[in-house]
LUMROZA-72035 format. One line per 4 residues: number of its first residue (from 1); their letters; for each residue x negated, y negated, z of N, C-alpha, C, O. Coordinates in Angstrom, 3 decimals. Atoms other than C-alpha are relative to their C-alpha. Layout:
BEGIN
NUM) A) X/Y/Z/X/Y/Z/X/Y/Z/X/Y/Z | ...
// end
This chain:
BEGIN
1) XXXX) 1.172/-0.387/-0.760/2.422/-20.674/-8.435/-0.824/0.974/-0.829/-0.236/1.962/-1.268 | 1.110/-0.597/0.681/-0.653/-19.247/-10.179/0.041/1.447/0.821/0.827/1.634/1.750 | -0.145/-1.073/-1.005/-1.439/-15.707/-8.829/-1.725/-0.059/-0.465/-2.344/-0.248/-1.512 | 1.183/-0.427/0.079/-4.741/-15.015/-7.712/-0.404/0.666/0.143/-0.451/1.088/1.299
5) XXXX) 1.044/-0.979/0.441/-6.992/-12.526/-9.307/-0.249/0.716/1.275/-0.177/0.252/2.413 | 1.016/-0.209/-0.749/-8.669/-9.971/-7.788/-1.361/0.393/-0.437/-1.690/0.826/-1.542 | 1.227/-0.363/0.886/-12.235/-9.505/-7.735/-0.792/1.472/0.354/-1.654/2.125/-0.234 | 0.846/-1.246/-0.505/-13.339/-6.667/-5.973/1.171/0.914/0.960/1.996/0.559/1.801
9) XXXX) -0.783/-1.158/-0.978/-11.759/-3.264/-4.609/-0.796/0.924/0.050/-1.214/1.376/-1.016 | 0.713/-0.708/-0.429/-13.795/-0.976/-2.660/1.211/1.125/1.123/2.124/0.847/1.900 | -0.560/-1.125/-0.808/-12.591/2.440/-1.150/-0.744/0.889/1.157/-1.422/1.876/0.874 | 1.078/-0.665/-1.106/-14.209/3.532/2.426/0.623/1.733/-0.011/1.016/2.104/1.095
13) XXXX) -0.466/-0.655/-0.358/-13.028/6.789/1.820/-0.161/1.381/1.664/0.494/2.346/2.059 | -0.201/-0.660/-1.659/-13.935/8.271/5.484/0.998/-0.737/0.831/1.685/-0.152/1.668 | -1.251/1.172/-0.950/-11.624/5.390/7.092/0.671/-0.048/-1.082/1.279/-1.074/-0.776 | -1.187/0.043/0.424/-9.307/5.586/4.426/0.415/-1.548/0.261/0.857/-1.844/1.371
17) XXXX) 0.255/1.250/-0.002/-9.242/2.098/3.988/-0.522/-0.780/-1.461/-1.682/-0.634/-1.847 | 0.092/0.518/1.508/-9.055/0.123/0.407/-0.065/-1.688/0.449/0.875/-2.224/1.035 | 0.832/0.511/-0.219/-11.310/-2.859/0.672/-0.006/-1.394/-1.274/-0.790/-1.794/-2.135 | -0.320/1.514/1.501/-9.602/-6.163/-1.577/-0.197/-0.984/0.102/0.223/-1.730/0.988
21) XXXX) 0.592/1.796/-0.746/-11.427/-9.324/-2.052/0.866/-0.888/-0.956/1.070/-0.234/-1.979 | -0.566/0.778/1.342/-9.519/-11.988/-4.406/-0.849/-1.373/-0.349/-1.394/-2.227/0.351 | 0.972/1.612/0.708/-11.235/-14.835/-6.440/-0.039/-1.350/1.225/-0.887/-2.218/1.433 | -0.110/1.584/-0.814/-10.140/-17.537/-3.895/-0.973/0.406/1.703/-1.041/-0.420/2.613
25) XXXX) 0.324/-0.487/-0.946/-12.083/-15.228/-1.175/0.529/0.472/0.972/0.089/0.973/2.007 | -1.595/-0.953/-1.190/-8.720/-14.036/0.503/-1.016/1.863/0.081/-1.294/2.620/-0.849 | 0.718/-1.838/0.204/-10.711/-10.211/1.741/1.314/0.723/1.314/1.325/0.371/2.493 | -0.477/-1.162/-0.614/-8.111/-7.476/3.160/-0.698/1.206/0.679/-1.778/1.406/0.124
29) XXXX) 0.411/-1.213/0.509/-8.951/-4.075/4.463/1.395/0.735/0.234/1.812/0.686/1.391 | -0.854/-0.377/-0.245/-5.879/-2.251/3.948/0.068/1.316/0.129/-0.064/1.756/-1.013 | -0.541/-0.876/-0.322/-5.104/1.059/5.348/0.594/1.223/-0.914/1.783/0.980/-1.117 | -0.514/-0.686/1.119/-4.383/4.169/2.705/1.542/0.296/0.507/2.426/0.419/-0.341
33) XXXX) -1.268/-0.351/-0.035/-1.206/4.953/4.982/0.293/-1.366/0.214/0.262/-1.291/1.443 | -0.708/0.895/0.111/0.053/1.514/4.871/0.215/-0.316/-1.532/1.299/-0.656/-2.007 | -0.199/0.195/1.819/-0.484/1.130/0.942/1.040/1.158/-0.373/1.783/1.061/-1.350 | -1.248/-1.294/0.242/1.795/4.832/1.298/1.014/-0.194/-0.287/1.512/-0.382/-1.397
37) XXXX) -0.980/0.700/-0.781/4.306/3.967/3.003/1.074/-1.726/-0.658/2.199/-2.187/-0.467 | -0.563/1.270/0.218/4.874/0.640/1.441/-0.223/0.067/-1.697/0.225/-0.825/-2.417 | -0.207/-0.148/1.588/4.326/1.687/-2.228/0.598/-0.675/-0.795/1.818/-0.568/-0.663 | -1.279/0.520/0.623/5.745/-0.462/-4.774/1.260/0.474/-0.915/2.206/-0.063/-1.491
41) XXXX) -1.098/-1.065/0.950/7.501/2.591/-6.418/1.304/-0.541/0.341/1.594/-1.426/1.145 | -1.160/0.047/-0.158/11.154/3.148/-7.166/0.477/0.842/0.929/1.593/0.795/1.448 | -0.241/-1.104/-0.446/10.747/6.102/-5.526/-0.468/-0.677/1.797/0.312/-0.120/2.571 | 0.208/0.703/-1.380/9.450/4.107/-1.832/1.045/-1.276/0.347/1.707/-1.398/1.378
45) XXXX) -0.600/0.936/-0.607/11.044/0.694/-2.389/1.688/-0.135/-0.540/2.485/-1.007/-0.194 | -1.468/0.292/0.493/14.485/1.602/-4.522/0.269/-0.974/-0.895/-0.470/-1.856/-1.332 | 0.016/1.478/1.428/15.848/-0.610/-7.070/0.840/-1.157/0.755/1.220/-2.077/0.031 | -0.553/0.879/-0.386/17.570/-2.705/-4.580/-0.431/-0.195/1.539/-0.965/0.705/2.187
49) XXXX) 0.655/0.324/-1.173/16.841/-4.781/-1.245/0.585/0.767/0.865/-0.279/0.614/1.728 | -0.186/-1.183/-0.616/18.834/-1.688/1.042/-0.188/0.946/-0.493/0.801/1.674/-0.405 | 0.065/-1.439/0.770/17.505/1.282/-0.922/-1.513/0.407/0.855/-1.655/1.606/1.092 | 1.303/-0.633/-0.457/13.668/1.457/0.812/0.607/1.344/0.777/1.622/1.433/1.469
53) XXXX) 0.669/-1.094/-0.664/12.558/4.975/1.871/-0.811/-0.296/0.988/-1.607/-1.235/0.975 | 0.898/0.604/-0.988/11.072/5.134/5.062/-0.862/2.013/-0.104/-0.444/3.157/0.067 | 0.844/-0.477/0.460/8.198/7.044/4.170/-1.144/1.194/1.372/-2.347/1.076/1.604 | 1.184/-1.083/-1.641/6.666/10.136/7.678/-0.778/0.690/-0.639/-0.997/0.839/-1.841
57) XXXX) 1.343/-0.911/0.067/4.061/12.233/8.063/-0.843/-0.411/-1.095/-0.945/0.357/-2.052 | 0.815/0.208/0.841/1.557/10.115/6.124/-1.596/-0.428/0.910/-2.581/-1.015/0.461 | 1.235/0.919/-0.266/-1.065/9.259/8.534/-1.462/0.316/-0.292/-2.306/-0.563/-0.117 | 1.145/-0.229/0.294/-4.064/11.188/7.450/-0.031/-0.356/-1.660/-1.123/-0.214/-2.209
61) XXXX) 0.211/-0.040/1.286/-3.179/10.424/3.694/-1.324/-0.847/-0.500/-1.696/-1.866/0.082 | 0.967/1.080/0.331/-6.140/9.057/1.695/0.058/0.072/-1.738/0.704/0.890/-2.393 | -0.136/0.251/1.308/-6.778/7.823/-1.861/-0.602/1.098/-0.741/-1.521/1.609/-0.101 | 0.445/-0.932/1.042/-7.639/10.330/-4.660/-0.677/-0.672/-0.945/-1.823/-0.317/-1.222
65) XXXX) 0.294/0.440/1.662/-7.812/7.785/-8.122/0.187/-1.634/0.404/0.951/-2.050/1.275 | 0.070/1.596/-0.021/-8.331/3.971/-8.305/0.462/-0.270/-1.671/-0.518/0.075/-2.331 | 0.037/-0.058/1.782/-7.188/3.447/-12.369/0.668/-1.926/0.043/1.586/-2.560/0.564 | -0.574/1.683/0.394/-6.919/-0.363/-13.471/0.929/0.132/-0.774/1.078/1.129/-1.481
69) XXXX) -1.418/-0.344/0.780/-3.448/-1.345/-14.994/-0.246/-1.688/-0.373/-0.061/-2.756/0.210 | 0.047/1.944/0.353/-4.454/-4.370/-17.511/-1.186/-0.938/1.110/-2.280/-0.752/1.643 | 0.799/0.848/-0.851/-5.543/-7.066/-15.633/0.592/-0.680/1.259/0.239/-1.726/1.804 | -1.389/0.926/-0.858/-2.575/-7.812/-13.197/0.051/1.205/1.275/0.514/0.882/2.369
73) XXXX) -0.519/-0.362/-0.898/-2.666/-4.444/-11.339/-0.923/1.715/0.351/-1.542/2.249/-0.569 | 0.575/-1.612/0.262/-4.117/-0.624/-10.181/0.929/0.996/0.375/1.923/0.658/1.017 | -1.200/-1.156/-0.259/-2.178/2.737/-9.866/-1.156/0.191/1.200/-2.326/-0.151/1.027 | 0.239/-1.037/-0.875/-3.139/4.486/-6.708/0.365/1.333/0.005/1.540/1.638/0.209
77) XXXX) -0.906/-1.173/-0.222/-3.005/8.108/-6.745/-0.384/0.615/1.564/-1.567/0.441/1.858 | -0.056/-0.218/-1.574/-2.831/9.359/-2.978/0.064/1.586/0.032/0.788/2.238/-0.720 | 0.239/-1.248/0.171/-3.681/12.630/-2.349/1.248/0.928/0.887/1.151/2.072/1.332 | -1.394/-0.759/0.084/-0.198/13.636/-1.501/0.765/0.223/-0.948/1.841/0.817/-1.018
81) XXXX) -0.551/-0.250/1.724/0.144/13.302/-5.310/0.949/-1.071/-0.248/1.627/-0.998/-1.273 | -1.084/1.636/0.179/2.299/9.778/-5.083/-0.998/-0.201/-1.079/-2.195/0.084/-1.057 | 0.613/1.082/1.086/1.433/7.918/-8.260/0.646/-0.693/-0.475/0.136/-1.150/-1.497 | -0.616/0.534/0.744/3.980/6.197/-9.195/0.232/-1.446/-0.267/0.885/-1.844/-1.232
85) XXXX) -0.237/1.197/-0.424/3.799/2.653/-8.004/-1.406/-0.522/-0.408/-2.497/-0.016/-0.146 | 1.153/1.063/0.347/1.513/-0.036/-9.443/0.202/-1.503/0.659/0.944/-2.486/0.687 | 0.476/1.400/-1.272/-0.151/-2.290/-6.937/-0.615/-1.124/-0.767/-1.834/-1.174/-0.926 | 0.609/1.148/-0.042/-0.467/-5.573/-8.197/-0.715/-0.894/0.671/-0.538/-0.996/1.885
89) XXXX) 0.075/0.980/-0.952/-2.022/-8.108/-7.119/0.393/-0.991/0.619/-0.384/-1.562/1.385 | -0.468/0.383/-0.713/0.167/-9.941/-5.969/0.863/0.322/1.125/1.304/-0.409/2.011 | -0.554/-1.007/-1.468/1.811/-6.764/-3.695/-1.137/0.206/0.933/-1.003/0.371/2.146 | 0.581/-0.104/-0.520/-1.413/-6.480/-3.101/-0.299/-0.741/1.237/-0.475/-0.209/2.333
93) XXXX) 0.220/0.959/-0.778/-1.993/-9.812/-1.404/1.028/-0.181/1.211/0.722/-0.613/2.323 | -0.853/-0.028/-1.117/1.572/-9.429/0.378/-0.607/0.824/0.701/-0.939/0.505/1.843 | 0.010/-1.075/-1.177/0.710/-6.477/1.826/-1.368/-0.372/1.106/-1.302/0.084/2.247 | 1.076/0.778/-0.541/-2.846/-8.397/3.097/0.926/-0.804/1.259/1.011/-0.564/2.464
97) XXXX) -0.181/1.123/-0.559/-1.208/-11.198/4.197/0.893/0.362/1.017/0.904/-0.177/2.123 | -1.575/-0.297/-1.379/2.038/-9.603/6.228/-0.491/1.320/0.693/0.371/1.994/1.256 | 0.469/-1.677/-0.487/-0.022/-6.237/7.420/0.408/0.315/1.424/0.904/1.378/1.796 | -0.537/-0.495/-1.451/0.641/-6.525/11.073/1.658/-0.200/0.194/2.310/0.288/1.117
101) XXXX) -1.416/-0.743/-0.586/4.347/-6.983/10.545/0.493/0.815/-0.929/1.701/1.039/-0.856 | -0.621/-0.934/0.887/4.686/-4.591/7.641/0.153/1.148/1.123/1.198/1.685/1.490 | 0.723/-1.402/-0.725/2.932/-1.829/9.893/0.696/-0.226/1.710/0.356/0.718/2.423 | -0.889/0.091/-0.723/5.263/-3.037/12.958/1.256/0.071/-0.343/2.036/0.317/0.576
105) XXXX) -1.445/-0.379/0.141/8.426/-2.738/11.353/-0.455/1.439/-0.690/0.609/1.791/-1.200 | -0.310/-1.681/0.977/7.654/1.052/9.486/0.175/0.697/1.351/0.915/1.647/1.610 | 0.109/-1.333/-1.439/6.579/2.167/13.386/1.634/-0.046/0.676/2.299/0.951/0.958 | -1.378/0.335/-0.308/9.933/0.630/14.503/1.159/0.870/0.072/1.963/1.391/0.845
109) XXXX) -1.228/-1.125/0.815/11.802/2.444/11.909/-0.111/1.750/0.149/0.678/2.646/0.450 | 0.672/-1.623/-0.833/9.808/5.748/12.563/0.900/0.298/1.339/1.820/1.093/1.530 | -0.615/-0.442/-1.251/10.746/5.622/15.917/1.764/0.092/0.211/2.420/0.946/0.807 | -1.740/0.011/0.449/14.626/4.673/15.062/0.179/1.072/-0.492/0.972/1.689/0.220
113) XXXX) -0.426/-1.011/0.991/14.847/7.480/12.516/-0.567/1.410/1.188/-0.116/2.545/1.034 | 0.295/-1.313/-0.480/13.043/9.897/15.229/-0.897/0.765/-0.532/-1.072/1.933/-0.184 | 0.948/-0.632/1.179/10.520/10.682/12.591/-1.520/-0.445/1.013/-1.657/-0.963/2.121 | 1.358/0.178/-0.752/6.660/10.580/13.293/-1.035/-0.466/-1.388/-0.645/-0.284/-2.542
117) XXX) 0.957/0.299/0.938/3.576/9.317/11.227/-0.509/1.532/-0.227/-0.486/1.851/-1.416 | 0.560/-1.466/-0.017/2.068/13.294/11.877/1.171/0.724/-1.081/2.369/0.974/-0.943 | -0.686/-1.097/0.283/2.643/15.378/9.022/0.773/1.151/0.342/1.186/1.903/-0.542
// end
């Protein structure tokens, strides 16, 4: 499977909201605390499929830095100082495509763990 490009990323930063269109016209608007939260770091997703961090008190977070990585991907830096995870585009597009059950299973787990989105 080919991966498709993206062509455009726009940042609303009052809604906190990162704004991804891809070549085939797939358009997201994704959420700065869902891109948090779901980071592709080692430090969010672990080096193995039971290692994720479940990631509180992010809901006012918003983007700081947009920096292109090549042509495959961008760092986000989040103004909680996360930088470590490079959003491809093709995490990118998961995280598009599965958003209402990414952002239903983190509240889930929130609520399991007793934790809160409020810093």
């Amino acid at each position: 499977m080919s991966e498709t490009r993206c062509e455009e990323i726009r940042y609303n930063k009052a809604e906190k909201v990162l704004h991804v269109t891809f070549e085939d016209g797939k358009a997201f608007s994704l959420p700065a605390e869902l891109l948090r939260v779901e980071s592709p770091s080692a430090e969010v997703q672990g080096h193995g499929p039971d290692e994720k961090t479940l990631v509180a008190g992010r809901r006012h977070v918003g983007i700081m830095k947009i920096e292109p990585v090549g042509n495959y991907a961008v760092r986000l830096t989040f103004d909680d100082l996360h930088d470590s995870g490079l959003f491809s585009w093709t995490w990118l597009r998961h995280l598009g495509e599965n958003q209402d059950s990414l952002w239903n299973t983190y509240l889930a787990a929130l609520e399991a763990a007793g934790k809160s989105r409020e810093p």
